[in-house]
FIRO-609532 format. One record per residue (C-alpha): x, y, z. Coordinates in pm, whole numbers, padded with zeros to 5 digits, always signed. Layout:
N
XYZ;...
END
This chain:
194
+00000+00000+00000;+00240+00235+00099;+00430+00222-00218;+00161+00228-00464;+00161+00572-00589;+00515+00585-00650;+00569+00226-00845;+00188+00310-01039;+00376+00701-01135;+00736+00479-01205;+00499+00289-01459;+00348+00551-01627;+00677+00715-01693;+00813+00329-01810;+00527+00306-02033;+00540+00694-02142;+00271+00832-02039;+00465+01096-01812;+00849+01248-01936;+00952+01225-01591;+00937+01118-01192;+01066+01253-00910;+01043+01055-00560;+01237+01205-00241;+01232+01097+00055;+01483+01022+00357;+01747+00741+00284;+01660+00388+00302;+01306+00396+00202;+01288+00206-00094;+01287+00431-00370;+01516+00308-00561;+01392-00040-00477;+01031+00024-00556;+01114+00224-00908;+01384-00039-01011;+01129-00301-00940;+00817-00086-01153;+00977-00055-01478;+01101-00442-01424;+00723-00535-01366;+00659-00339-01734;+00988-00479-01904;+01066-00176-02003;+01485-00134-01995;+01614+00180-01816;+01960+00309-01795;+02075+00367-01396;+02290+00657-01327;+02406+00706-00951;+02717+00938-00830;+02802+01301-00926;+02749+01488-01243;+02858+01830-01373;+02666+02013-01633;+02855+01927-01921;+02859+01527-01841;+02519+01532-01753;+02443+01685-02080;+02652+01459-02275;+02510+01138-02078;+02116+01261-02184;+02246+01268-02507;+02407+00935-02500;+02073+00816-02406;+01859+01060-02590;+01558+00789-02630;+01580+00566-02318;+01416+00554-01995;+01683+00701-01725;+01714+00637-01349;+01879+00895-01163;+01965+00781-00813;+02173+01023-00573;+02359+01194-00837;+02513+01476-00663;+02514+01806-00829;+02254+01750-01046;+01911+01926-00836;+02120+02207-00675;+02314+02315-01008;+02131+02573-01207;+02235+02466-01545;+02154+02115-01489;+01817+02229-01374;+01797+02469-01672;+01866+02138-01873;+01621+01894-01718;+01310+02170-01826;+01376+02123-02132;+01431+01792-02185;+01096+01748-01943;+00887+01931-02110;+00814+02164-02459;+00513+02341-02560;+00553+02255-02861;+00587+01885-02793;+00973+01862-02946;+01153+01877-02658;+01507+02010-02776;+01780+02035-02515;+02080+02284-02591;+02416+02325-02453;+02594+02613-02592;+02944+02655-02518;+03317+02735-02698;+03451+02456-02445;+03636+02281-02694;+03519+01950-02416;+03212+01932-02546;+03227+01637-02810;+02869+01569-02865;+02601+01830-03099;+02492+02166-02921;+02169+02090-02937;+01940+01737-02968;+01596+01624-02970;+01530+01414-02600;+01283+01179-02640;+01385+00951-02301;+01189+00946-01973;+01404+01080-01690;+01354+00989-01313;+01531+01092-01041;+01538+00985-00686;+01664+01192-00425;+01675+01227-00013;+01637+01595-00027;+01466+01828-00299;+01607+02177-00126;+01452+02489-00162;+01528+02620-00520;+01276+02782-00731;+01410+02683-01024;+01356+02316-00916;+01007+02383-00872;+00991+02410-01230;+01119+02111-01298;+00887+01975-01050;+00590+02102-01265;+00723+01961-01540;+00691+01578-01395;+00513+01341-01167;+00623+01443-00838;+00568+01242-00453;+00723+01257-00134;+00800+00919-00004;+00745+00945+00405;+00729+00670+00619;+00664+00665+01009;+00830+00449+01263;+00537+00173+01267;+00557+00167+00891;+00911+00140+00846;+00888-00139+01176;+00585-00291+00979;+00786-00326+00605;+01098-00459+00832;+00930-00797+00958;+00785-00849+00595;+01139-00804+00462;+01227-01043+00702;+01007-01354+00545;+01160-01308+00219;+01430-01549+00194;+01847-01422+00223;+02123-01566+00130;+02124-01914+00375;+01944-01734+00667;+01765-01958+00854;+01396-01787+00993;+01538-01804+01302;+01777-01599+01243;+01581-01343+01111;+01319-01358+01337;+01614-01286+01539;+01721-00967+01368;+01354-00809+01415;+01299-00859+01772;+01621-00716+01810;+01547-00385+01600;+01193-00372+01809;+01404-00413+02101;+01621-00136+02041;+01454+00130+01844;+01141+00310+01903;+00923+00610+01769;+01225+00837+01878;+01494+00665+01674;+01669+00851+01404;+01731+00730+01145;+01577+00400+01130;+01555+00254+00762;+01504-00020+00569;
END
């Protein structure tokens, strides 16, 4: 239940229906999890992209992949940097329906064309959104959720995580490992994740 919204907007971005999906949320959550898992469900291929980015890679790499479906998980740099931002609107969204995506520079490092025609779906996953205006345009430009989870939710996903099987754990075991997170954390712990 919890993770129905995101995984049915993940879908409709696999399936293109949407250009784009953002889900935030704190750290261990399951985005990634629950996205990665979506556009397996649709067998639609994506291309994963996690780590830092600056402007000019990030704009090379969306033209690398100019027509696939593109994961963006915890790529630092690329929500609080105003050209990658200016970037992402267009290749989100274009009144006209062509979205064109333009990099104009006389940085001889630039090795791909100025400008291209992005026809991919691009979703990003992220802890924290900030504060920027400029983001919020990108935000308009895509589905958008917040991905919060309280302590009893987050307790309540652990012990079904825990009767899937691992590796050669035995149930025991497990069983194990829960009581001993209910033993030890509580509605005040910080932190707590899946």
């Amino acid at each position: 239940k919890i993770y129905f919204i995101p995984k049915q907007y993940a879908k409709m971005v696999a399936k293109g229906y949407a250009n784009g999906f953002i889900l935030w949320g704190s750290c261990g959550l399951g985005k990634t999890y629950s996205v990665i898992r979506a556009f397996k469900e649709e067998n639609k291929p994506f291309v994963f992209c996690s780590g830092f980015t600056t402007p000019l890679q990030f704009y090379t790499f969306l033209y690398s992949h100019r027509k696939e479906n593109i994961i963006f998980d915890d790529v630092g740099g690329l929500l609080s940097n105003s050209i990658n931002i200016d970037i992402l609107k267009s290749a989100l969204y274009s009144q006209e329906g062509v979205r064109i995506v333009q990099y104009q520079t006389s940085s001889s490092k630039l090795k791909v064309p100025e400008r291209f025609i992005f026809e991919g779906t691009i979703t990003i996953l992220v802890n924290d959104i900030g504060q920027s205006k400029d983001l919020k345009a990108v935000a308009d430009r895509v589905l958008f959720h917040e991905l919060k989870l309280n302590y009893e939710q987050i307790s309540s996903i652990i012990e079904e995580i825990g009767k899937l099987p691992y590796k050669d754990m035995k149930k025991e075991e497990k069983v194990e490992i829960i009581n001993w997170i209910k033993e030890n954390t509580s509605i005040a712990t910080n932190n707590l994740n899946l």
